[in-house]
RONUBA-929660 format. One record per residue (C-alpha): residue number from 1; residue in one letter; x negated, y, z. Coordinates in steps of 0.1 Angstrom, whole numbers. Each point is the difference from the previous one (the first is absolute). Example, Ala and Ser with C-alpha at 12.3 -4.5 7.8 and 13.67 -1.06 7.14 Angstrom:
% RONUBA-929660
<i:1&aa:a&px:-123&py:-45&pz:78>
<i:2&aa:s&px:-14&py:34&pz:-7>
***
This chain:
% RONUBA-929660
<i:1&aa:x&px:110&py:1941&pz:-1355>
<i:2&aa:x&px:-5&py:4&pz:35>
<i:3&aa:x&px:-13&py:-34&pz:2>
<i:4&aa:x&px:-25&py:10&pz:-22>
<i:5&aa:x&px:-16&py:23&pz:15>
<i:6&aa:x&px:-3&py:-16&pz:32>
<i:7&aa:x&px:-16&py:-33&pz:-22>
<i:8&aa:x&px:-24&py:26&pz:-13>
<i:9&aa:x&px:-12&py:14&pz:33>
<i:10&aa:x&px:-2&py:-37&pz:17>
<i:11&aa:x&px:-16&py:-17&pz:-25>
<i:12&aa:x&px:-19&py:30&pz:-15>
<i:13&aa:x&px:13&py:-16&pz:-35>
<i:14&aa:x&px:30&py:-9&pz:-25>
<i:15&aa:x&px:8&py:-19&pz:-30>
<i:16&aa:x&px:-6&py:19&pz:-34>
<i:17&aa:x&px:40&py:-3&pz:-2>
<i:18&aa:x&px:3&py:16&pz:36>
<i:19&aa:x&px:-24&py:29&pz:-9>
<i:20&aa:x&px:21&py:3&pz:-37>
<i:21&aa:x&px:30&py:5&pz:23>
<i:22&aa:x&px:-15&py:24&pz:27>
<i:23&aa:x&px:-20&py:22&pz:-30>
<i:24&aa:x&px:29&py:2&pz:-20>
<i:25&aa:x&px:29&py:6&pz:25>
<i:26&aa:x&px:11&py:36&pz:0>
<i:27&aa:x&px:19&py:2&pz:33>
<i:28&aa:x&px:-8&py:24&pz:26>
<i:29&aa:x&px:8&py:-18&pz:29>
<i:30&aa:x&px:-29&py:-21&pz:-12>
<i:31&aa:x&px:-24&py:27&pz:-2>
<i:32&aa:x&px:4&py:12&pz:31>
<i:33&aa:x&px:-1&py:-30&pz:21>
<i:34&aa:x&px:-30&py:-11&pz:-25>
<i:35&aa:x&px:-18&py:30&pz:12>
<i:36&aa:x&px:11&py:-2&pz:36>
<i:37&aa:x&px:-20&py:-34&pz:1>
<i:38&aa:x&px:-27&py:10&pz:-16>
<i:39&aa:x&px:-3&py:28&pz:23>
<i:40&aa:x&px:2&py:-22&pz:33>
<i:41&aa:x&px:-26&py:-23&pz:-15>
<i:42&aa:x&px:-25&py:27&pz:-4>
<i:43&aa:x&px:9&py:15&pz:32>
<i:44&aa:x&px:-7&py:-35&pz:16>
<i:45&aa:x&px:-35&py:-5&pz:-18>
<i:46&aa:x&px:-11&py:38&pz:-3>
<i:47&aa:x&px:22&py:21&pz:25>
<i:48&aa:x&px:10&py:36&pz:-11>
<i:49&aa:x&px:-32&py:6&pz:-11>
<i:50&aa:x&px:-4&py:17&pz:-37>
<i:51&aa:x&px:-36&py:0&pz:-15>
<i:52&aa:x&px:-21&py:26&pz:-20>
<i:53&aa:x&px:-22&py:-4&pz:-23>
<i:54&aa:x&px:-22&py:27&pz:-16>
<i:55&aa:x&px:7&py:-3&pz:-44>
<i:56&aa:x&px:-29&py:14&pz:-16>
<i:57&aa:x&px:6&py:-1&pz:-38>
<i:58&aa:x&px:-36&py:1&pz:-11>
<i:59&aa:x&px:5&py:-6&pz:-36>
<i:60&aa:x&px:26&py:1&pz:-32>
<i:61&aa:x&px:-21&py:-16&pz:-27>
<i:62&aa:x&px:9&py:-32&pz:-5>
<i:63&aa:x&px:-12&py:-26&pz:-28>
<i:64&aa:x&px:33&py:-18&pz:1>
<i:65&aa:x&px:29&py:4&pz:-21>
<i:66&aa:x&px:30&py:-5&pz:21>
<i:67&aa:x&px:30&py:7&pz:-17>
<i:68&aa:x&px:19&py:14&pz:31>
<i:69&aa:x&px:-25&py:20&pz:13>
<i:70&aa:x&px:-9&py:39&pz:-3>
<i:71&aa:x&px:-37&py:-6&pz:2>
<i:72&aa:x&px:-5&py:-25&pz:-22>
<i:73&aa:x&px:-25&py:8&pz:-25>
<i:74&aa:x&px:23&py:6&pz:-31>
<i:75&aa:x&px:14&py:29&pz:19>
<i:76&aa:x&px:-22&py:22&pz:-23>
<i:77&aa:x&px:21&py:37&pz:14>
<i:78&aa:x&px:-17&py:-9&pz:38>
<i:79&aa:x&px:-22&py:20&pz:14>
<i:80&aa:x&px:-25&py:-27&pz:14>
<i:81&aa:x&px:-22&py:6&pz:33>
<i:82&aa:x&px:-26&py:-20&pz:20>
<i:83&aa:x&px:-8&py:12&pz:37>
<i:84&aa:x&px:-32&py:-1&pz:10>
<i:85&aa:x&px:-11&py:-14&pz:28>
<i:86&aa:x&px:-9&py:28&pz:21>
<i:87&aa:x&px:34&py:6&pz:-3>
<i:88&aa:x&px:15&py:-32&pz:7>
<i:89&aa:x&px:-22&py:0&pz:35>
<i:90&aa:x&px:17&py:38&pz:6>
<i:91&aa:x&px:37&py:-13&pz:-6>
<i:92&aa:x&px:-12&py:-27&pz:26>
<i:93&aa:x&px:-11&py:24&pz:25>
<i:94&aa:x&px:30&py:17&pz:-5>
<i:95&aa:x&px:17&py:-25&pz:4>
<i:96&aa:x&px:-14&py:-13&pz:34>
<i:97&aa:x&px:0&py:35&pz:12>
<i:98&aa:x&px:44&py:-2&pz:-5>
<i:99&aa:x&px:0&py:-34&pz:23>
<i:100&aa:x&px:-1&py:-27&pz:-27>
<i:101&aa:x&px:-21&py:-31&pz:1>
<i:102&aa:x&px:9&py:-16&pz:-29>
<i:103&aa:x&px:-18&py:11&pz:-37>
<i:104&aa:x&px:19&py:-14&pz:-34>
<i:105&aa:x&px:-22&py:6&pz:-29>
<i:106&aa:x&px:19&py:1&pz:-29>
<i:107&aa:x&px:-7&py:5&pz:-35>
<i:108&aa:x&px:8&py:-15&pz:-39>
<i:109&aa:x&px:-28&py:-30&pz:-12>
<i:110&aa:x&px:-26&py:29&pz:-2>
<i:111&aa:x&px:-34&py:-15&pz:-17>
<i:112&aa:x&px:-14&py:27&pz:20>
<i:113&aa:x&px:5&py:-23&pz:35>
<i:114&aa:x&px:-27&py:-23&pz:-10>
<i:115&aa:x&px:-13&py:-22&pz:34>
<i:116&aa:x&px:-28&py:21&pz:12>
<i:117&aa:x&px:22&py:32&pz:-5>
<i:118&aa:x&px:27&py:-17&pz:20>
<i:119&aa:x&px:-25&py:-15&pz:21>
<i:120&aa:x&px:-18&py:31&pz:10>
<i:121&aa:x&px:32&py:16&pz:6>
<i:122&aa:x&px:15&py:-22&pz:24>
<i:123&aa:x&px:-35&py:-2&pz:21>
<i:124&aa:x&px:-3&py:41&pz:5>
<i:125&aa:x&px:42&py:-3&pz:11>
<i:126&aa:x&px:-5&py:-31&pz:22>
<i:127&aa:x&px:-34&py:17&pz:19>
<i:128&aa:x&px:22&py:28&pz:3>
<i:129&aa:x&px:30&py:-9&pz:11>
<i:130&aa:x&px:-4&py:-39&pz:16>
<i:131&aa:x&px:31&py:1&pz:15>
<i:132&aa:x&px:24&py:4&pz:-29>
<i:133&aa:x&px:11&py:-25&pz:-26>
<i:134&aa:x&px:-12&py:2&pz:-40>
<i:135&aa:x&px:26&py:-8&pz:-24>
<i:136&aa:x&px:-5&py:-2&pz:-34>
<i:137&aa:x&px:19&py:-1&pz:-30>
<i:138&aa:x&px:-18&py:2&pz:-35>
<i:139&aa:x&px:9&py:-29&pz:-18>
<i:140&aa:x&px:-7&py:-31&pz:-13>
<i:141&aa:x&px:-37&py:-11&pz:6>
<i:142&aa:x&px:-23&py:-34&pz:0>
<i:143&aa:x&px:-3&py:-21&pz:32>
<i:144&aa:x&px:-34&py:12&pz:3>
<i:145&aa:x&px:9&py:38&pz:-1>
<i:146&aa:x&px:27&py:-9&pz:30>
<i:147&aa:x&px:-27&py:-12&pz:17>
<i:148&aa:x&px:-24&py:26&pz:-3>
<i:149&aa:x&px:28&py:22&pz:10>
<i:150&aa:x&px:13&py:-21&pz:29>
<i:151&aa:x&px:-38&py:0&pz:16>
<i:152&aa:x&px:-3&py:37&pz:-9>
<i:153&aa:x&px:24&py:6&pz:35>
<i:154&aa:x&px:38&py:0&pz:-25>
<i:155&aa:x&px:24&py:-16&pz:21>
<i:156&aa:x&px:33&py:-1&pz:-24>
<i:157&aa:x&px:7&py:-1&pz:-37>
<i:158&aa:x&px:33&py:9&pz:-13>
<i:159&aa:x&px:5&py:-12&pz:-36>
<i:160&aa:x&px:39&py:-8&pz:-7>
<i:161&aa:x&px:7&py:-25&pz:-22>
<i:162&aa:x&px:27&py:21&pz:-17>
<i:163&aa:x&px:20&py:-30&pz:-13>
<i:164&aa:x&px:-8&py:-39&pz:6>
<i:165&aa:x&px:24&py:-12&pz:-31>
<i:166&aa:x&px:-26&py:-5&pz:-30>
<i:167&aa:x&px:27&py:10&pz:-23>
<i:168&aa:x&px:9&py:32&pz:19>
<i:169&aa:x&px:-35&py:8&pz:5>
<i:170&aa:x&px:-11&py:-3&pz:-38>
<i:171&aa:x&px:29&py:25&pz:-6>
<i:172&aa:x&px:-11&py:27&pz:22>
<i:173&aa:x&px:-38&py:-2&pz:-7>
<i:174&aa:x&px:-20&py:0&pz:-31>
<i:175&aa:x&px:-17&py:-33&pz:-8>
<i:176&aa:x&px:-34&py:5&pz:10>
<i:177&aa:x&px:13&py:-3&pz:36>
<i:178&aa:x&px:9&py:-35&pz:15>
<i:179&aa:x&px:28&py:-8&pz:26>
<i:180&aa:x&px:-30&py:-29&pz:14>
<i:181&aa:x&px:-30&py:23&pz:-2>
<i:182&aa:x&px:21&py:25&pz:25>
<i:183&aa:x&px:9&py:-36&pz:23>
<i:184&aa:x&px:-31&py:-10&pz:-2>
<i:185&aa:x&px:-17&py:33&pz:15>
<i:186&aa:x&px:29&py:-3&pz:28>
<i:187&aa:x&px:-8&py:-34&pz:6>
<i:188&aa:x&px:-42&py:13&pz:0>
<i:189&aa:x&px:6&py:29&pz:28>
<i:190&aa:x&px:25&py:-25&pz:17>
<i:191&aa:x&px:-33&py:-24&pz:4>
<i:192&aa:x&px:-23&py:30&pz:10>
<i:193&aa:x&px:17&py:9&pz:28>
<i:194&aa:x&px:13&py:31&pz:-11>
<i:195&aa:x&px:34&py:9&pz:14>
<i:196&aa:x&px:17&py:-1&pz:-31>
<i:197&aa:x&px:29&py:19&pz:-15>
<i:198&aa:x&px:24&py:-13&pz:-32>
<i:199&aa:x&px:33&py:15&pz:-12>
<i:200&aa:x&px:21&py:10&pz:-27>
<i:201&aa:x&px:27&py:25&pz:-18>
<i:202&aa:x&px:38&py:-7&pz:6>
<i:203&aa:x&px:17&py:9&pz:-26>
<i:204&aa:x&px:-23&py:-2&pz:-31>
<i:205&aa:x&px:6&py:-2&pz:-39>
<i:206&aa:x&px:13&py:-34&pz:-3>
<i:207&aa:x&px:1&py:-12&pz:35>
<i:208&aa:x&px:28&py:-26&pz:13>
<i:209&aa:x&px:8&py:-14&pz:32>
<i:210&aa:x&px:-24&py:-27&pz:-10>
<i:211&aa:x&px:-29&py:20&pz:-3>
<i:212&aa:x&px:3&py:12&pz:36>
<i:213&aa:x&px:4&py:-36&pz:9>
<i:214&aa:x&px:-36&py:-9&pz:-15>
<i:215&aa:x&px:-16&py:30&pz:17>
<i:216&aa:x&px:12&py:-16&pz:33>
<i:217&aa:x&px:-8&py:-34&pz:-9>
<i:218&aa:x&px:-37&py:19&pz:-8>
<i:219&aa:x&px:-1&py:19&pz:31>
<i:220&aa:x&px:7&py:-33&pz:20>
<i:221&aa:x&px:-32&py:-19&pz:-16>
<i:222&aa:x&px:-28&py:31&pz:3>
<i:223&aa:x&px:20&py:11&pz:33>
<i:224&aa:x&px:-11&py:32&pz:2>
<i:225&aa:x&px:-5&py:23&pz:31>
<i:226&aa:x&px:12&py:35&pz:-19>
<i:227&aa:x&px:29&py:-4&pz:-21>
<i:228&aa:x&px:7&py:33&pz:-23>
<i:229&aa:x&px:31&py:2&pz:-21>
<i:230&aa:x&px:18&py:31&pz:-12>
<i:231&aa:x&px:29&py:6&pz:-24>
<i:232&aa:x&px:-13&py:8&pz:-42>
<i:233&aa:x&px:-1&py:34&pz:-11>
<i:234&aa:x&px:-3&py:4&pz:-34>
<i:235&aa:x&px:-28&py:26&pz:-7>
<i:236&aa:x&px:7&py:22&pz:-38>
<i:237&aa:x&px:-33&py:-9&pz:-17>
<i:238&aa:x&px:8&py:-39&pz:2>
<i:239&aa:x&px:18&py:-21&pz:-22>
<i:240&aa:x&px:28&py:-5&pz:32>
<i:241&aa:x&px:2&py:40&pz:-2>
<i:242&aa:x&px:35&py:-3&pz:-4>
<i:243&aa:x&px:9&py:-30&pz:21>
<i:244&aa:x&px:22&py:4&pz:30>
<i:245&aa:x&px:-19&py:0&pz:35>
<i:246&aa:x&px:0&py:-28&pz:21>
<i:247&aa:x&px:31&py:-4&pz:28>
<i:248&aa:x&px:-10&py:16&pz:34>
<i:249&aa:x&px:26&py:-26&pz:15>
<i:250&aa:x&px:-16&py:-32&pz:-19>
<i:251&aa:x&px:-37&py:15&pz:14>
<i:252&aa:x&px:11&py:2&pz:38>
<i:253&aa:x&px:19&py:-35&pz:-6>
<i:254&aa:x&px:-32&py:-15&pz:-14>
<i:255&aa:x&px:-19&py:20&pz:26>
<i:256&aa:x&px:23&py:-19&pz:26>
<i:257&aa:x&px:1&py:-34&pz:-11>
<i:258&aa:x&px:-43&py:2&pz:3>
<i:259&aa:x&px:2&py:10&pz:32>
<i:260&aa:x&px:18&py:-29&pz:10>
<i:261&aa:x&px:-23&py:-21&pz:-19>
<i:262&aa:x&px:-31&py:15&pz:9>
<i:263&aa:x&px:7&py:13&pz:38>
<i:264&aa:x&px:-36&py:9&pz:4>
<i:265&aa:x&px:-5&py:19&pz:-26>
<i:266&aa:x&px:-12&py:36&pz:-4>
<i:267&aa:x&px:29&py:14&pz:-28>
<i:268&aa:x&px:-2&py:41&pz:-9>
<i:269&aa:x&px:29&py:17&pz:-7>
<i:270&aa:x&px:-18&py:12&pz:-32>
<i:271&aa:x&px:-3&py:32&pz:-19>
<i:272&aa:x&px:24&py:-13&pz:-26>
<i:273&aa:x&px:28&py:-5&pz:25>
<i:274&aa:x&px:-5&py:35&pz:13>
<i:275&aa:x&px:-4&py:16&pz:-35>
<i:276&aa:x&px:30&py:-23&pz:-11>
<i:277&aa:x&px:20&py:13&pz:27>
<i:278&aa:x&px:3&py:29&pz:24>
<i:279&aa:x&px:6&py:-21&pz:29>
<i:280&aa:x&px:-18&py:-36&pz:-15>
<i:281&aa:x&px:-31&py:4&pz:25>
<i:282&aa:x&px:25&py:-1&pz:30>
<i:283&aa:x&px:22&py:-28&pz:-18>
<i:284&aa:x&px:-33&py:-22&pz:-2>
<i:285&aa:x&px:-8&py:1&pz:34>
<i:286&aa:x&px:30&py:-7&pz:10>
<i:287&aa:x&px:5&py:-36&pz:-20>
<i:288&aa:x&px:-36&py:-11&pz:12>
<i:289&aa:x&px:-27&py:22&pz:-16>
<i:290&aa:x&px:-25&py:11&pz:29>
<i:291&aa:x&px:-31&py:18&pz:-22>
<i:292&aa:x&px:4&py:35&pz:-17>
<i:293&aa:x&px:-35&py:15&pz:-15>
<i:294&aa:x&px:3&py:35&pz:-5>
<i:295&aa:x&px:-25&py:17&pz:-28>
<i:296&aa:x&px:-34&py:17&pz:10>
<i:297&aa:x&px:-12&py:6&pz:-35>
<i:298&aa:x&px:-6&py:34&pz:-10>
<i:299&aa:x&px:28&py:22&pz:-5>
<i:300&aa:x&px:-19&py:11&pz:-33>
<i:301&aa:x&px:1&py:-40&pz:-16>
<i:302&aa:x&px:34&py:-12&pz:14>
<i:303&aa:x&px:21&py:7&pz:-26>
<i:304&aa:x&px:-18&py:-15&pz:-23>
<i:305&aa:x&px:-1&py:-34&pz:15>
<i:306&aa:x&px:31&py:-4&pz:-19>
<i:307&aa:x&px:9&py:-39&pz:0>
<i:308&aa:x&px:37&py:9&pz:-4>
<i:309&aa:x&px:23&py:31&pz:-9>
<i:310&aa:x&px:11&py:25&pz:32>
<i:311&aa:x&px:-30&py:-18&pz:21>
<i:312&aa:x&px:4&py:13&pz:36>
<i:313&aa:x&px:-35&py:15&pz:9>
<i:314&aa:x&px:5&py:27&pz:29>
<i:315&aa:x&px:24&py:7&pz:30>
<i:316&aa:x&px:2&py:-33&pz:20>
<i:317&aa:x&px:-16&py:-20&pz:-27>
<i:318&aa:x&px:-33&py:24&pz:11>
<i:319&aa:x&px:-19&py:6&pz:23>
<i:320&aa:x&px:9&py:39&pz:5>
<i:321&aa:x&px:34&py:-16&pz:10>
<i:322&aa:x&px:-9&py:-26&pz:24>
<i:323&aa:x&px:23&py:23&pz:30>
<i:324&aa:x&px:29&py:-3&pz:-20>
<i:325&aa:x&px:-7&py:-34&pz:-12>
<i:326&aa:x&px:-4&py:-15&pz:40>
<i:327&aa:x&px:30&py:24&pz:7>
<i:328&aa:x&px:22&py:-23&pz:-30>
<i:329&aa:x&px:-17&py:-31&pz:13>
<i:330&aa:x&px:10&py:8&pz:37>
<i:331&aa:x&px:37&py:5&pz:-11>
<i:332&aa:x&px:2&py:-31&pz:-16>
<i:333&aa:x&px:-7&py:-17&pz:33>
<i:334&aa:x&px:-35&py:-9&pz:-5>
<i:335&aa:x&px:-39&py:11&pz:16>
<i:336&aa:x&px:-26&py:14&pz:-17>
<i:337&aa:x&px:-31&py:-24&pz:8>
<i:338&aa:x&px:-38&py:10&pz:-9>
<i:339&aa:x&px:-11&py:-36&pz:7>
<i:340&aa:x&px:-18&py:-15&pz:-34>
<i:341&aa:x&px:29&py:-23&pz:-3>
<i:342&aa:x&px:-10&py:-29&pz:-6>
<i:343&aa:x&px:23&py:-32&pz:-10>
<i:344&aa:x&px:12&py:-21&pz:26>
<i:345&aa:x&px:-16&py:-36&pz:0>
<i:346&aa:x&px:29&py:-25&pz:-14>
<i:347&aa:x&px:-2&py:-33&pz:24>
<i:348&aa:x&px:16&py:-19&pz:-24>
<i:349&aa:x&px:-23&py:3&pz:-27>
<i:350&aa:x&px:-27&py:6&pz:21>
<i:351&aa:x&px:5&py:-35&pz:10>
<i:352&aa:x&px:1&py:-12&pz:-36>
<i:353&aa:x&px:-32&py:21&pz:-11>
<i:354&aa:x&px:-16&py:-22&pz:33>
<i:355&aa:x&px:12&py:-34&pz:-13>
<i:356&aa:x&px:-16&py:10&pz:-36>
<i:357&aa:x&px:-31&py:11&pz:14>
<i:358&aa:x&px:-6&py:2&pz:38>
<i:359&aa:x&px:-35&py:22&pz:-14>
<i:360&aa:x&px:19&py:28&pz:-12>
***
């Protein structure tokens, strides 16, 4: 097993029956010397250096109808809310006032986001703040709306692909939704330019060792530069209401094994690990992870962003706990950076992007 892991961090790759064996082994010994490498590698590429970026959840309405997901529109016993955006531009403010340089804006496939609303919003935050990064996440879109977007002044789009197995996919979303609309708008924001972010669940309804093989077959072709995975948690007005939550130990092992994969990438320890898990933040960083975005929404719409059940919205998931969040990220052996944070350039397929198109 050993062996394996040291195959994985040279060659950045396994067979599918390699990563069958690594995913499904329980042994600890494993674990920890799987995180131990994953930690060296991002120490090599990224130093000690932890990055924040400012989640503004601007919206709970969403037209879809995931079937795992608190805000999905069937959830009929939500209390739904749009922010505006005066007050988008104020959590921004706030948000550059507290040191960090990095805006995520985050919100369900909200009709409401047409281009020129999106458009105009991400002009007023890039004249005022030019020197910090623009993320968005809201969704599936057309090409053409990327684009808009993209010359607008957004630098990265977050949209994980949840589950690259068709089957799997079909299973946990209604069938409206395709598995090849959502690669297809990766593969779009890939071409843009945008510094793009996939991902998935560990541990959902149905999921196999298999499954998590195809999500890092997927991650390999797009090869993105954010990389968000977290474990499932079940949220009570879903059909998976009563499902068991995904393992904290199979997340950081995934979380691991793309770090290896992916040394350059820019991987949160995510809300769900630290809502999964008292001490899952701390656990991430440690097997590789090197983002955590703590929430500047509104104290008064938090709550009610409510993608899953026991959501972790305040303390060091928030802004008002920033001091004790650098405090936990301190102990852990790590730095606090305000830098944007952007992704490291990968030579290697730098070098192959060249060969395609020496334009690009």
């Amino acid at each position: 097993m050993s062996d394996i892991i040291e195959k994985l961090s040279q060659n950045r790759d396994l067979s599918d029956d390699e990563f069958r064996t690594l995913i499904t082994s329980d042994d600890p010994i494993l674990a920890k010397e799987l995180s131990a490498h994953a930690d060296a590698v991002r120490r090599e590429n990224y130093g000690t250096a932890v990055f924040l970026r400012a989640l503004i959840e601007m919206s709970n309405c969403c037209v879809n109808n995931c079937l795992y997901c608190g805000i999905r529109r069937g959830n009929i016993g939500l209390e739904r809310y749009r922010l505006s955006p005066e007050d988008i531009l104020m959590c921004c403010e706030v948000a550059y006032q507290l040191g960090l340089r990095t805006f995520v804006l985050q919100g369900g496939d909200d009709a409401t986001f047409t281009d020129s609303y999106m458009c105009a919003l991400i002009a007023k935050i890039r004249t005022r703040f030019p020197d910090c990064a623009i993320t968005l996440s809201i969704g599936e879109r057309s090409y053409e709306s990327y684009k808009r977007m993209r010359d607008a002044g957004a630098d990265r789009y977050l949209l994980r692909h949840e589950a690259a197995d068709e089957e799997l996919y079909s299973r946990l979303h209604p069938s409206e939704m395709s598995l090849e609309n959502r690669k297809n708008c990766l593969r779009s924001l890939k071409k843009l330019g945008y510094q793009t972010g996939a991902g998935f669940m560990v541990g959902a309804p149905f999921q196999t060792a298999d499954h998590l093989i195809a999500d890092l077959r997927f991650l390999q072709e797009i090869q993105p530069e954010m990389i968000g995975i977290g474990p499932f948690i079940p949220h009570r007005s879903t059909v998976f209401a009563n499902e068991n939550k995904g393992s904290l130990a199979l997340t950081l092992k995934m979380i691991g094994i793309i770090r290896l994969m992916f040394p350059k990438a820019l991987i949160p320890a995510t809300t769900a690990l630290a809502s999964s898990d008292p001490s899952g933040r701390e656990l991430g960083l440690k097997t590789g992870a090197n983002v955590v975005m703590p929430n500047v929404s509104p104290l008064s719409v938090r709550k009610q962003y409510d993608l899953y059940d026991n959501k972790l919205s305040s303390g060091e998931e928030a802004s008002e706990g920033l001091e004790s969040l650098y405090k936990k990220i301190t102990e852990a052996g790590y730095t606090v950076s305000q830098e944007r944070g952007d992704a490291l350039k990968d030579p290697e397929i730098e070098a192959v992007r060249f060969k395609r198109n020496p334009y690009v």
